[in-house]
Each structure stands twice: as C-alpha cells, then as structure tokens.
N, C-alpha and C positions, 0 to 999 in steps of 0.2 A: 112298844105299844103302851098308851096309856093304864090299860084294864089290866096288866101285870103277866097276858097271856105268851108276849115274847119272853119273858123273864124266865117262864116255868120250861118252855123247850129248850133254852141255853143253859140252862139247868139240869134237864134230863141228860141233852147230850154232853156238858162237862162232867157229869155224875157217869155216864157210861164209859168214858176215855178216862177219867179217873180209877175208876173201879179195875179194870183192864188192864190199864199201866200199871198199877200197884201190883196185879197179881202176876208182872214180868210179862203180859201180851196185850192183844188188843184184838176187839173184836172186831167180825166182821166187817159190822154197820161201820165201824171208828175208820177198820183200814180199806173200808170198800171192798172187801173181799170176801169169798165162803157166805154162810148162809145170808142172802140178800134181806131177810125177811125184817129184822131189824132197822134199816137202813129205809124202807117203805112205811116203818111206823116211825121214823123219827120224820122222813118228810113227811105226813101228815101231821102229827105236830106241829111244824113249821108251817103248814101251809093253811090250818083252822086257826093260825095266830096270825096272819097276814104275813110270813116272813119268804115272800115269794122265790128272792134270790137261794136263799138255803135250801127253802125245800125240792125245789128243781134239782140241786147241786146234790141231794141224798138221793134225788129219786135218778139221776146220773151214776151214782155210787151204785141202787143196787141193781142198774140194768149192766152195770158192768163184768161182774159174776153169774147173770142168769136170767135176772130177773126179768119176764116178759109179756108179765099179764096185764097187757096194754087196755083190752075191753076192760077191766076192773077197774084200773084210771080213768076209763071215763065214764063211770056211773058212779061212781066213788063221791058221797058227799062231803068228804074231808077235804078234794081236790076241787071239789066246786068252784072258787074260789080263784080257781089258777086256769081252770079251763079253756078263756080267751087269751091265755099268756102265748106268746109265741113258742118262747122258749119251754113248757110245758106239752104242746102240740108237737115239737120239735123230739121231746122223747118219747112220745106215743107212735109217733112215726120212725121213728129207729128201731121201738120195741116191735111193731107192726111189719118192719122190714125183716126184720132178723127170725121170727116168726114164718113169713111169707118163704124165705129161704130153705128154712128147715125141713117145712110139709114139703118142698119142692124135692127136698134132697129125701124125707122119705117114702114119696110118691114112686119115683123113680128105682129105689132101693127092693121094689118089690115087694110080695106076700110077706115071707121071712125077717124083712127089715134088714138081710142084707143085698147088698149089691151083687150084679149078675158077674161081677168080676173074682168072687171071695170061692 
C-alpha cells in the first residue's frame, strides 16, 4: 500500500519470526499453534492495512489451536474491512461450527460436565 501501512505489518510479522528463530523456537502466531491470541493480532494488522489475503490466512492460523470468538470477528472494527470477504465469512462459520458442536457435546454431558458414561 501506498500510505507505508502494509510495510509496517510485514514488518511486525518478519520481526516476530525473527525474534523467535533467533531464540531456537517459534511462536505461536509464526507456527499457528498454542496461544492463538497473537496470530488474531497480526491479522488485524493485516486486515486495517488492506492485506486481505494474509489476514484471513492468520485468522486461519489462530482458529486452528483454539481460537473461536467468531461474535468478536464480527463487531470487531479492525475486520470491518474483510467482512463482505467470502473467505472471511468462510472462517466465522467454521469458528461458529465448531462452537455449535461443543455446547452440543456439553449440553448432553450433563450437570457435572461429564458424560453419563464416566
């Protein structure tokens, strides 16, 4: 982007894979894994600087470890931006699925939260 704003998120996120690699690992956000919460602030980032493709592609990264606060994605003015994206709607409804599943399987699991089987 002309205004310098895509400059500054490939910057953030080479400076966090730098940073990581140097010290022999890598984080989360970099390897899509363990704490998601990284990986939701770098696609915003991405996604207040128009880099739509990336930031889908992080907010991919951190539904993959956990991440599921799909209503937050969509009031979220960072994501504003991505909102009519398909592919953006495409991860709100995967977070929204997996979500839907869980109450399903704790509903059923009874008072206790365990199953009538344990």
């Amino acid at each position: 982007m002309a205004d310098g704003h895509g400059e500054i998120a490939l910057e953030v996120q080479q400076e966090c894979r730098g940073t990581h690699l140097a010290a022999g690992g890598s984080c989360g956000a970099c390897a899509g894994e363990e704490d998601p919460n990284p990986a939701v602030e770098i696609a915003a980032l991405h996604a207040i600087t128009g880099l739509a493709d990336t930031a889908v592609a992080w907010l991919r990264r951190a539904n993959m470890p956990g991440w599921k606060d799909y209503r937050l994605l969509a009031r979220d003015p960072f994501f504003a931006a991505l909102r009519s994206d398909g592919r953006f709607q495409a991860v709100i409804t995967e977070m929204d699925s997996a979500v839907a599943v869980m109450r399903r399987r704790t509903a059923s699991s009874g008072p206790s939260g365990w199953s009538s089987s344990h």
